[in-house]
C-alpha positions in Angstrom: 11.5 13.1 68.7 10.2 16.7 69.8 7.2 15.8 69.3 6.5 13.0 71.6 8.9 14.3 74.5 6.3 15.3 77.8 5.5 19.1 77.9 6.0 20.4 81.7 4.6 23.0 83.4 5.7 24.4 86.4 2.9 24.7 89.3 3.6 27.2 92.2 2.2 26.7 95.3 1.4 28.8 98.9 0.9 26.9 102.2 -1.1 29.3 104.8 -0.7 28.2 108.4 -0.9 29.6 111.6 2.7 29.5 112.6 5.2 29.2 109.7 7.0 25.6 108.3 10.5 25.8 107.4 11.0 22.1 107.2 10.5 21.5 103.1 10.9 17.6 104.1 7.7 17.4 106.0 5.9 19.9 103.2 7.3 17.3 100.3 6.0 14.0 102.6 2.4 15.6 102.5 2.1 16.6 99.0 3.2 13.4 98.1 1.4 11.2 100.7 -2.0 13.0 99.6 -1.0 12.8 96.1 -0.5 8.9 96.3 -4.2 8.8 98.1 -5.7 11.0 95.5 -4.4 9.6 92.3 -2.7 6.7 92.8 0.6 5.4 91.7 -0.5 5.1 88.0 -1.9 9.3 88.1 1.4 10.3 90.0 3.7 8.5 87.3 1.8 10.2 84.3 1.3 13.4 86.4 5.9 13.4 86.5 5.3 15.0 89.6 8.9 16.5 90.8 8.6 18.3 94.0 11.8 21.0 93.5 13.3 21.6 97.1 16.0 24.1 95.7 12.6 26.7 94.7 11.0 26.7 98.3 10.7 29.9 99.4 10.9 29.2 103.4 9.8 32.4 104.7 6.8 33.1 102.2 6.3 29.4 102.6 6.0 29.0 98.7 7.3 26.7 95.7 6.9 25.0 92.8 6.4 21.8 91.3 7.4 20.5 88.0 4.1 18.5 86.5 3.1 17.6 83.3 0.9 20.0 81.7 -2.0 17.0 81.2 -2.3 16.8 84.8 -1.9 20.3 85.9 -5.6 20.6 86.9 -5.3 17.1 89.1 -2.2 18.1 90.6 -4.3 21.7 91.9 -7.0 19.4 93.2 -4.2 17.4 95.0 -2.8 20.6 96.6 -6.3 21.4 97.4 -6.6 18.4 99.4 -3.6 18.5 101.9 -4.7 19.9 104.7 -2.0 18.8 107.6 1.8 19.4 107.4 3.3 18.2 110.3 0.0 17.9 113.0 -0.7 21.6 111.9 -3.7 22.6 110.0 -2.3 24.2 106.7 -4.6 25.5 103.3 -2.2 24.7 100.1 -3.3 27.0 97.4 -2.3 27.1 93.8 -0.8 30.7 93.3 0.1 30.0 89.6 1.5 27.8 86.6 4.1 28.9 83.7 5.7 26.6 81.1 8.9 28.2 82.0 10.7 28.0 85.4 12.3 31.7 85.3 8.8 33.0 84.8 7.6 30.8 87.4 10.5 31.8 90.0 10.2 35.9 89.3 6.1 36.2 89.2 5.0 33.9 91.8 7.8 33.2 94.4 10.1 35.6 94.7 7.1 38.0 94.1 
């Protein structure tokens, strides 16, 4: 039913660094590995956290994430946490969330 079907939210995110990250495999592999120490396996299953590689924006160094919109405030604190990407100091901020990925995409990435 509708009703009971999870409600996503899509979370977009900016990595600041001193020299820029193209590899999105190494940005994925933090966000997850500090998401696995912050809220476990149990709070990354019910956060349905879906890093989407096809939305990283390589030279703004942004992107989004598809979360549930319970968990949207523990999956900030998560980005808020990683702070190396590859042996270089990075800050992960939360630009922005939108229940819809166009809107997502237009106002925070490509933006």
């Amino acid at each position: 039913m509708p009703s009971l079907r999870e409600r996503k939210r899509y979370l977009a995110f900016e990595i600041i660094s001193e020299q820029p990250i193209q590899d999105f495999q190494a940005v994925s592999r933090a966000i997850w590995q500090t998401a696995l120490g912050f809220l476990g396996e149990l709070g990354c299953a019910e956060a349905g956290i879906i890093i989407m590689a096809d939305k990283y924006n390589a030279e703004k160094q942004r992107g989004l994430i598809r979360v549930n919109n319970k968990s949207l405030d523990k999956v900030r604190a998560t980005l808020a946490l990683v702070d190396q990407i590859d042996k270089q100091k990075v800050i992960v901020r939360s630009v922005g969330a939108s229940g819809m990925i166009k809107k997502a995409e237009g106002k925070y990435i490509a933006a």
